[in-house]
C-alpha positions, -999 to 999 in steps of 0.1 A, spaced: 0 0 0 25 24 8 46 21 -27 13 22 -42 9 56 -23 47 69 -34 42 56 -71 12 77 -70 27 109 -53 56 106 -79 31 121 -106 19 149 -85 29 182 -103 50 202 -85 68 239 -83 108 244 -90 126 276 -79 160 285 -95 163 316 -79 146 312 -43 165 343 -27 143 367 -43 114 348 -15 131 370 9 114 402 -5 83 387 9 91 391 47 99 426 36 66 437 21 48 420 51 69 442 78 63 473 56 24 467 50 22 462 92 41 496 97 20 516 74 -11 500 85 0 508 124 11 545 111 -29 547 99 -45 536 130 -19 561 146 -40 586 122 -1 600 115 -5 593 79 -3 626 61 -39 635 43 -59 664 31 -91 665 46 -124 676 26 -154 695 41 -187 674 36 -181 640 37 -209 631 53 -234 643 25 -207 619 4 -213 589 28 -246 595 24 -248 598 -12 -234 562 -18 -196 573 -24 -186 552 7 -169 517 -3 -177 491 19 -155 480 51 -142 445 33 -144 463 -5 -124 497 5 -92 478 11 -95 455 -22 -70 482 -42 -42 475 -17 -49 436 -21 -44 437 -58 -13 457 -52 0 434 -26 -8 403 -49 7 426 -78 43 426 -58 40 388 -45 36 375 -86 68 396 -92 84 381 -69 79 348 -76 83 350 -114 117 367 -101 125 333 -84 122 315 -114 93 287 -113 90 260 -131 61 236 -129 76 202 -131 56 170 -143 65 136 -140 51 111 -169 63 79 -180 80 77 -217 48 65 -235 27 91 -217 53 118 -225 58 109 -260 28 99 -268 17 63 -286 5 63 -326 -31 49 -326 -51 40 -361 -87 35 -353 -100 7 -378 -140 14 -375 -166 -12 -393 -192 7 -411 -207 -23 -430 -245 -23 -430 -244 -50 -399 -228 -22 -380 -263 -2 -384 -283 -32 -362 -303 -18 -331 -294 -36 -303 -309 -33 -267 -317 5 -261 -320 12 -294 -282 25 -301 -267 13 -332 -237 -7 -331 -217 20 -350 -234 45 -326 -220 27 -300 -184 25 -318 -185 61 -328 -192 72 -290 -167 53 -278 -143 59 -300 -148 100 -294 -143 92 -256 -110 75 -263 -96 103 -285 -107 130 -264 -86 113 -230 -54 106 -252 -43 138 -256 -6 132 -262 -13 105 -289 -11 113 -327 -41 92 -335 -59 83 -369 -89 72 -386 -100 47 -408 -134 33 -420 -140 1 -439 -170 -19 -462 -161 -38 -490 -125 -16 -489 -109 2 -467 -107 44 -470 -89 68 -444 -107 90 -433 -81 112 -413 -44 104 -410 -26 103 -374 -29 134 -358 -27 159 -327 -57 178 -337 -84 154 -313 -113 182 -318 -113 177 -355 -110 136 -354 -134 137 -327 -157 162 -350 -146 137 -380 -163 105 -360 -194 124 -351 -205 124 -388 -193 92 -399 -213 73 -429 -218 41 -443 -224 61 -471 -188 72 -476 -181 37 -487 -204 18 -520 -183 -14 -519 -202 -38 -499 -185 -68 -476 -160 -68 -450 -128 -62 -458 -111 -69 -424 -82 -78 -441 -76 -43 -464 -87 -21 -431 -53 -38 -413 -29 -34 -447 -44 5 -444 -35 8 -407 -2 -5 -413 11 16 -441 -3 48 -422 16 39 -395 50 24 -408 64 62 -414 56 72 -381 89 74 -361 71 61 -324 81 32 -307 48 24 -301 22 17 -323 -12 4 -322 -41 -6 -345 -76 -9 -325 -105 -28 -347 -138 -28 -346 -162 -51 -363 -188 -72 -358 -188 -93 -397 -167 -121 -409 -140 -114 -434 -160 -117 -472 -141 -89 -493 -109 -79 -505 -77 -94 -519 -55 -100 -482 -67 -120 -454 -67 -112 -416 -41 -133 -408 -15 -123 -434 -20 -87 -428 -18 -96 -388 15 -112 -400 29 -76 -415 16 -59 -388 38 -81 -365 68 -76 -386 69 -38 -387 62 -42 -346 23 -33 -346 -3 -45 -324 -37 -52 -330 -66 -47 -302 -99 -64 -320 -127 -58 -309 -158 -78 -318 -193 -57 -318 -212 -86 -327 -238 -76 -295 -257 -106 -285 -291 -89 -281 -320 -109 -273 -329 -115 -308 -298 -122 -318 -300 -153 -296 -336 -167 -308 -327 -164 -340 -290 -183 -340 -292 -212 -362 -262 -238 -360 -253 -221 -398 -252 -185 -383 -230 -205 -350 -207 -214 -372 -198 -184 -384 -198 -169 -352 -172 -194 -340 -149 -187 -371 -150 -148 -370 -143 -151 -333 -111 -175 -337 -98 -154 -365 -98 -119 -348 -84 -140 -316 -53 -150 -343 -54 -113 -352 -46 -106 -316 -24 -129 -307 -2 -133 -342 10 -96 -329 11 -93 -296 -26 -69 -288 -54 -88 -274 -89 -96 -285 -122 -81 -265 -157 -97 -272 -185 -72 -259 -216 -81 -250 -236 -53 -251 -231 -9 -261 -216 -8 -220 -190 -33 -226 -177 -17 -255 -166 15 -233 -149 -10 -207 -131 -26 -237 -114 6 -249 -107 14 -215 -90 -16 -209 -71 -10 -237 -60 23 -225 -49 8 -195 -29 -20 -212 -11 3 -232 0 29 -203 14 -5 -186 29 -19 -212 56 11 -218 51 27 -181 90 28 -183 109 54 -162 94 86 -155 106 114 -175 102 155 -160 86 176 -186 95 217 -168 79 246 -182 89 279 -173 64 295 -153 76 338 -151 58 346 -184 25 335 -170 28 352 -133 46 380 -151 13 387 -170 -10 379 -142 8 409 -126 1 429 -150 -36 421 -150 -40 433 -118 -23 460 -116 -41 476 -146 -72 465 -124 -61 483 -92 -56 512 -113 -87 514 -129 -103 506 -95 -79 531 -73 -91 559 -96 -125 554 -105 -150 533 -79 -122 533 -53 -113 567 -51 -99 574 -18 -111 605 -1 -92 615 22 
């Protein structure tokens, strides 16, 4: 439990100083705000005093106890950002080497017209693939992820990228329509996955599938296209959306088992030939838990060392500053006009 507890504190973000000695401004600015505040109560602060400042109290001009003193807040905060952008922060964060460099993911999506079969609540099984598949884009943000679509053949419909908003924009209007060829070209969708990702210069590299038909189309079976996925050091997560929905079950003839038995075996050899895994779902839920369970393999896999990413931190407070000093200003000279 308690390396479980350290492993966890080790990615806790945390603040660098490279120049600390500038903190000891701070003790400063305290003792000079508590000797002009006791010069004040001494009333020995020097003022001009104005006739009629009752009729201005009771004409609204007075701020309120808490609000009167919110001008020398913003220029205390003003003088405490300086000083710490002075000491030189860096925000430090500790990932390992997949998380900080990211993992290349092609997203092979079925959009036969089995995909388009209602199961359960109503959700297509392509609904159901293109929600997940949003999710899963949208929490890998340091992946360069793709997208592919496949029928009869295969088509990419966005090549690996950073961009996450437009992919996940992309998936949101996906189409069986985008594709005429009819079929299953499980085969063709892996060959695509591969070539998109054999230029790509990461160490790790992933193809996720999603169908629920049995290879009937194209010119390269799953296996041999598992086999050059495996050679240029790919893996393949398949994931089989063939729900088993209540009607799906009545109506299962030993014909339709068959089939069921061989599609299953084959994305298993998929799988296994390079070294993903294979996740049968039985319903639009499991689906999410699949790709999260994929997530989670992957971080393990190449948790490696850690690795510090720093970013420099004085630009930032620097403008903060800046901020609210133009607000005191304002303030100081308009609604907080002090008077005396």
């Amino acid at each position: 439990m308690r390396v479980l507890m350290l492993d966890w504190l080790a990615y806790i973000p945390r603040v660098e100083l490279t120049e600390p000695k500038w903190l000891w401004l701070l003790p400063v600015f305290v003792v000079v705000a508590w000797l002009r505040g006791w010069r004040d109560r001494q009333g020995k602060s020097p003022a001009i005093l104005f006739p009629g400042l009752e009729r201005l109290r009771d004409s609204g001009f007075e701020a309120g106890r808490v609000l009167r003193f919110l001008p020398q807040w913003l220029r205390g905060g003003v003088l405490v950002l300086c000083v710490f952008a002075l000491a030189g922060p860096h925000l430090i964060v500790r990932q390992s080497e997949a998380e900080a460099g990211g993992i290349d993911v092609m997203l092979a999506l079925d959009i036969s017209d089995s995909m388009l079969q209602k199961d359960f609540a109503g959700k297509s099984r392509l609904d159901a693939a293109k929600e997940v598949a949003r999710s899963f884009v949208l929490r890998r943000s340091s992946d360069r992820i793709g997208l592919e679509v496949f029928r009869g053949k295969g088509y990419t419909q966005c090549p690996l990228t950073l961009d996450h908003e437009v992919l996940a924009m992309l998936i949101d209007r996906l189409s069986p329509l985008v594709i005429v060829d009819q079929g299953t070209a499980i085969g063709t969708a892996i060959l695509i996955g591969v070539n998109r990702l054999k230029a790509s210069e990461s160490d790790h590299k992933i193809i996720i599938l999603v169908t629920d038909g049995e290879n009937n189309a194209g010119e390269v079976g799953p296996a041999t296209a598992a086999g050059l996925a495996a050679q240029s050091g790919i893996r393949i997560y398949a994931v089989n959306a063939g729900f088993r929905s209540a009607q799906n079950r009545l109506d299962r003839t030993a014909e339709s088992g068959d089939h069921a038995a061989m599609d299953e075996e084959s994305l298993r050899g998929v799988a296994r030939t390079t070294g993903g895994g294979y996740f049968r779902v039985e319903d639009p839920a499991a689906f999410e838990r699949a790709i999260k369970d994929i997530d989670q393999l992957e971080k393990k896999r190449h948790a490696g060392p850690l690795v510090e990413r720093r970013s420099e931190l004085f630009s930032v407070l620097l403008l903060s500053a800046l901020v609210l000093l133009f607000i005191e200003l304002v303030l100081s000279n308009t609604r907080f006009l002090r008077i005396p």
